[in-house]
N, C-alpha and C positions, 0 to 999 in steps of 0.2 A: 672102808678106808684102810689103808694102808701106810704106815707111817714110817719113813728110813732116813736115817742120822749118818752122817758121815760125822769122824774127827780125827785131825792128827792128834795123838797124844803124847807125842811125846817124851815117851815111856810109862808103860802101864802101869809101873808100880808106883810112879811119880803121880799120874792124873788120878788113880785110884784113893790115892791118900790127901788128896783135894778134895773130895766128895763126890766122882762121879758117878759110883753107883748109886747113890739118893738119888742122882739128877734122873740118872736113866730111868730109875724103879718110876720115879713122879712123872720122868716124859711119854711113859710107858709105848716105845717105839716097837715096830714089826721086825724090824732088825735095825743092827747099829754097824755100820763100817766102817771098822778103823785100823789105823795106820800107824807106824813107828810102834809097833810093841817094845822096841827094847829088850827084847827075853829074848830066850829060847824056851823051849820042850818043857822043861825040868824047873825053869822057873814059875810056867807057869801051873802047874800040876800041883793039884790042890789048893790052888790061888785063883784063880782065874782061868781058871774052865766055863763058867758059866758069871754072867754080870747079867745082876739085878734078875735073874729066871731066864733069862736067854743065853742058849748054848752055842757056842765059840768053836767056830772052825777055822783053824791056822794055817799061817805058810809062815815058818821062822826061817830067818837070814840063820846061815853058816857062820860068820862073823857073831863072833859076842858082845850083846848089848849094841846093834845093830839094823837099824830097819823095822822089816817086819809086819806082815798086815793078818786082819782078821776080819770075819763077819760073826756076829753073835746075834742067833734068829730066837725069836719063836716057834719058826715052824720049821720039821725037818723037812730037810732040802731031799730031792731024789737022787739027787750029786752032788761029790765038789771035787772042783778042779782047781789044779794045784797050779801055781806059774802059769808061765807064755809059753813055754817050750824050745826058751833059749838058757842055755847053763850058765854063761854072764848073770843073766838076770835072774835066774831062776835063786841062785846061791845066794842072792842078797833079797829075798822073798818079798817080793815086789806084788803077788796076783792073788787072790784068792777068790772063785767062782761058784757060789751056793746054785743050782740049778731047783729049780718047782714045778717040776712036769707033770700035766695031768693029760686026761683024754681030749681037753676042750684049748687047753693052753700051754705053752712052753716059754717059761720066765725064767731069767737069770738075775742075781743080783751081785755085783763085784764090787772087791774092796781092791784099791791099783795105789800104789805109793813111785811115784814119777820119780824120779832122779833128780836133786840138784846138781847142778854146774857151778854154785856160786864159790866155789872151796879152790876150786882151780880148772884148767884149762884141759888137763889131763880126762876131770869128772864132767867138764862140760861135750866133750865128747864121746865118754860113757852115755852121757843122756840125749845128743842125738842119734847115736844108735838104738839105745830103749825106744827113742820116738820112730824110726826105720821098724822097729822089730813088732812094736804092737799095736801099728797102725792098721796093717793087712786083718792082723787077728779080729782086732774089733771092727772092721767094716764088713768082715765075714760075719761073726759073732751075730751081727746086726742083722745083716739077710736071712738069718738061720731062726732066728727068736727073738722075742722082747727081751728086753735088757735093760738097766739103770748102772752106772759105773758110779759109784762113790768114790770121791777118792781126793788126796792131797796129786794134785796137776804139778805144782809147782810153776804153771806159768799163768801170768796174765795175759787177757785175750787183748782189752783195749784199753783208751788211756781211760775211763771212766774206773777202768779199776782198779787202777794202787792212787796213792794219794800223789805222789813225786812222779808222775810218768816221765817228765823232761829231763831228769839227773838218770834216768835207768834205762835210758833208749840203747844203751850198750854192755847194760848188765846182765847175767843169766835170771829169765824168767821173765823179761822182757824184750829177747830178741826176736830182730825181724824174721827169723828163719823159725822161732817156737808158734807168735803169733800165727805167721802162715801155717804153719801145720793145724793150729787149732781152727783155722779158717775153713782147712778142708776137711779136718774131719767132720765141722759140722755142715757143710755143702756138701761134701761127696761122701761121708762116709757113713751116712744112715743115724746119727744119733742129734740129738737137743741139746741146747743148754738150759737146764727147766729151772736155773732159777731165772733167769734173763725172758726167758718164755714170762714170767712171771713182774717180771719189776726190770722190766726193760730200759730202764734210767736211773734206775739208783746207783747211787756212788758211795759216800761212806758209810751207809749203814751193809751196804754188801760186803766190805774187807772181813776176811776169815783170816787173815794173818797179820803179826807183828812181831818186826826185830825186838829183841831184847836191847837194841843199841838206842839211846838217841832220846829217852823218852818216848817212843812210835805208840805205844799203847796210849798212855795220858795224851797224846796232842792226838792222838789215832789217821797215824802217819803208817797206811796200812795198804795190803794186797787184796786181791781177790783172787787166791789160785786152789780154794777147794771146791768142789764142782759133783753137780748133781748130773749127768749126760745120759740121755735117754733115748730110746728109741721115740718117732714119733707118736705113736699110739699109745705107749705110757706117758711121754710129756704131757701130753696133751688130758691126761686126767689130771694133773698136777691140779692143787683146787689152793693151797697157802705153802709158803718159803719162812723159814726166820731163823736168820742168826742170832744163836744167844750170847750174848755180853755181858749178863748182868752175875756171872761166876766163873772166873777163871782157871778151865786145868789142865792148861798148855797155853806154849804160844800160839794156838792156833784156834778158833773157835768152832764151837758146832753146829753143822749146817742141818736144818731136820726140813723134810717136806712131807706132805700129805698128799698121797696119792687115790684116786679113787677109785680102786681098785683093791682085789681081794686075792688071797691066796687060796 
């Protein structure tokens, strides 16, 4: 088995001091990708190099206390690859790719932090270019090797997945033009949605996110844009999905699935 956790956090120093290294030591995952480090370099050096016995390999945002993803494995990787291979994006460290190459198998595993639009108009077309720019990558990505992309999307796919879909038909994260994209990357562009593979109809116990506005938590007035996407042949071992809820250390929750599969 194989076990991989996505989570936005947030900021790491923030979700750290909530408990999450207990959670991760007890979830005892194969790797964890997560997202919004919040750091850079220097913050996290001798801090967070390593969470719960799993080692962390970075892409820090240029921007301080900005962005930021990572994956933190078990097992070392044969590679990692850093960004997209666009300087927009790259600067605000959006990609990180653990590669696990052996004689029999070529597996990747990515932590991808999507772009909000919701700040203004200016960022919402930041992030349809992010979506122009690492569409190609990952349908290549895809023909080349197995893969799982962990990662905060930031969009939702349908209405089954935020609570409110009729007030956000014109909001970022639920536009017509992000849905279509998620439509084709999963028709044309070689990868799953394994937890949907999975629990094809669930609705609220699927939201991985909630504004801090509004009460959205207690009434669980919620999204679903953190996402497990796989190639077919990794989906398809996918064996259990479960957002946990029952501790909070972000606004975002943690998505873990069980793959059956081995490094």
């Amino acid at each position: 088995m194989f076990r991989l956790t996505s989570l936005n956090l947030n900021g790491i120093r923030s979700a750290t001091s909530k408990g999450l290294e207990d959670w991760v030591a007890a979830t005892a995952p194969d790797c964890i990708c997560v997202q919004e480090l919040k750091a850079q370099a220097p913050d996290v050096a001798g801090k967070f190099e390593t969470l719960a016995g799993l080692r962390g390999h970075f892409h820090y945002a240029v921007k301080k206390g900005y962005s930021g993803v990572a994956v933190y494995s078990r097992h070392e990787p044969s590679d990692v690859v850093i960004g997209i291979g666009d300087p927009e994006f790259d600067d605000e460290g959006r990609c990180v790719e653990l590669r696990f190459d052996t004689p029999s198998a070529r597996r990747s595993v990515v932590s991808c932090y999507f772009p909000s639009g919701s700040s203004s108009e200016e960022r919402q077309q930041a992030k349809f270019r992010f979506l122009d720019r690492i569409y190609p990558r990952l349908a290549t990505l895809a023909a080349e090797r197995e893969l799982v992309l962990c990662g905060d999307v930031n969009i939702a796919h349908h209405e089954k997945d935020l609570k409110n879909w009729k007030g956000n038909l014109k909001n970022s994260g639920f536009l017509p033009e992000e849905r279509a994209w998620m439509t084709r990357l999963l028709s044309d562009g070689g990868l799953a949605d394994v937890y949907r593979g999975l629990h094809p109809d669930e609705t609220e116990a699927a939201y991985t996110w909630w504004s801090n506005r509004g009460q959205a938590w207690a009434k669980n007035v919620g999204w679903r844009i953190d996402y497990h996407l796989a190639t077919p042949a990794l989906a398809a071992t996918a064996r259990q999905a479960q957002v946990y809820k029952a501790q909070r250390f972000s606004d975002h929750a943690p998505l873990t699935v069980d793959y059956g599969f081995t490094l």
